[in-house]
C-alpha positions as CSV (number, residue, x, y, z in Angstrom):
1,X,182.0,-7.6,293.7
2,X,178.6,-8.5,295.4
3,X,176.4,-5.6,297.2
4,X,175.0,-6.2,300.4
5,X,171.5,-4.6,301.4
6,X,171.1,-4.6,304.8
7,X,168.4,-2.1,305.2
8,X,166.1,-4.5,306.1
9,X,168.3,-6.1,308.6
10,X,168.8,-3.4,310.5
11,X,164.8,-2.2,309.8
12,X,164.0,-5.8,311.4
13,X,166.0,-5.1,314.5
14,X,165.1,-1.6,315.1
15,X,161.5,-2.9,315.0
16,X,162.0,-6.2,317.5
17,X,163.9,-3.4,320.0
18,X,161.2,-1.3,320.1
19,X,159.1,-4.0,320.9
20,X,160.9,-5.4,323.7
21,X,161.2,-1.8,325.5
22,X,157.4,-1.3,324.7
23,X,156.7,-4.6,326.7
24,X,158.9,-3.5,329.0
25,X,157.4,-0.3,329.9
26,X,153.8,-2.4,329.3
27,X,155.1,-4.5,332.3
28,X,156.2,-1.9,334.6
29,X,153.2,0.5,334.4
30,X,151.2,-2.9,335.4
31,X,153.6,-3.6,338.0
32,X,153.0,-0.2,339.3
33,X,149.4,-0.3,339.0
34,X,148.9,-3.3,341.0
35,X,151.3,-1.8,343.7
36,X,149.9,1.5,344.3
37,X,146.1,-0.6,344.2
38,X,147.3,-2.8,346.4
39,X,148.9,0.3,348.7
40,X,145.5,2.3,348.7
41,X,143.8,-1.3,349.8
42,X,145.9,-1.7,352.3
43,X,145.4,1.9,353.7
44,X,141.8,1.3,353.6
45,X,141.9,-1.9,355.5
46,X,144.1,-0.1,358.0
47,X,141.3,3.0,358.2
48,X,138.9,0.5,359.2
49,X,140.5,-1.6,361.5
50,X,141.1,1.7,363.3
51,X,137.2,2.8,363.8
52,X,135.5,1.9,366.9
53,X,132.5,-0.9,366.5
54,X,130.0,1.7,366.7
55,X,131.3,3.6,363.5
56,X,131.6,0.2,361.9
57,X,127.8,-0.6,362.5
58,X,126.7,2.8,361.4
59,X,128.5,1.5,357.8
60,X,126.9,-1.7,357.9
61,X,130.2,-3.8,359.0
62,X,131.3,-6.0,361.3
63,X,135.3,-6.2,362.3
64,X,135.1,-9.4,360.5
65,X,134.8,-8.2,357.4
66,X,136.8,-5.7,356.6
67,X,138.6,-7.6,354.4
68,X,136.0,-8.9,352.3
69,X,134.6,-5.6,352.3
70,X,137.6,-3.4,350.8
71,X,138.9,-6.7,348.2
72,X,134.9,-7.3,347.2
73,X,135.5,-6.3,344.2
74,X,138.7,-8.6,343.8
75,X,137.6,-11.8,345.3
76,X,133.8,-12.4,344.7
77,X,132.8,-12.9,347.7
C-alpha cells in the first residue's frame, strides 16, 4: 500500500495563509494611516479657515491658500 507525505502540502498552505493575513493586516494599517492623515489634515484646514485675516497674515497666508499650504507636502505645489 502506497504512503502519502503530505507534510509539505500542508507546510505550503500554512505558509500561503500567513501570507494572505500578513497582506491583509499590511493593507489595513495603510488604510488606517491614510485615514487618520487625512483626518488630522482636514482638522488643520478647518483651524485655519477659522482664524481671522489678521492671524492669517501674521503666518504669512492668505485665505486662499490654506489648502495648498496644509497638503504642500502632498501636492508640490
Amino acid at each position: 500500500m502506497a504512503s502519502l507525505d503530505n507534510t509539505y502540502v500542508h507546510s505550503s498552505l500554512l505558509s500561503g495563509v500567513r501570507a494572505a493575513f500578513a497582506r491583509a493586516g499590511s493593507a489595513i494599517a495603510s488604510g488606517l494611516t491614510a485615514y487618520v492623515t487625512a483626518r488630522s489634515r482636514s482638522d488643520e484646514v478647518e483651524r485655519l479657515q477659522n482664524m481671522s485675516d489678521e492671524e492669517l497674515a501674521a503666518m504669512g497666508l492668505k485665505r486662499d491658500d490654506i489648502c495648498r499650504y496644509v497638503f504642500r507636502d502632498t501636492f508640490y505645489i
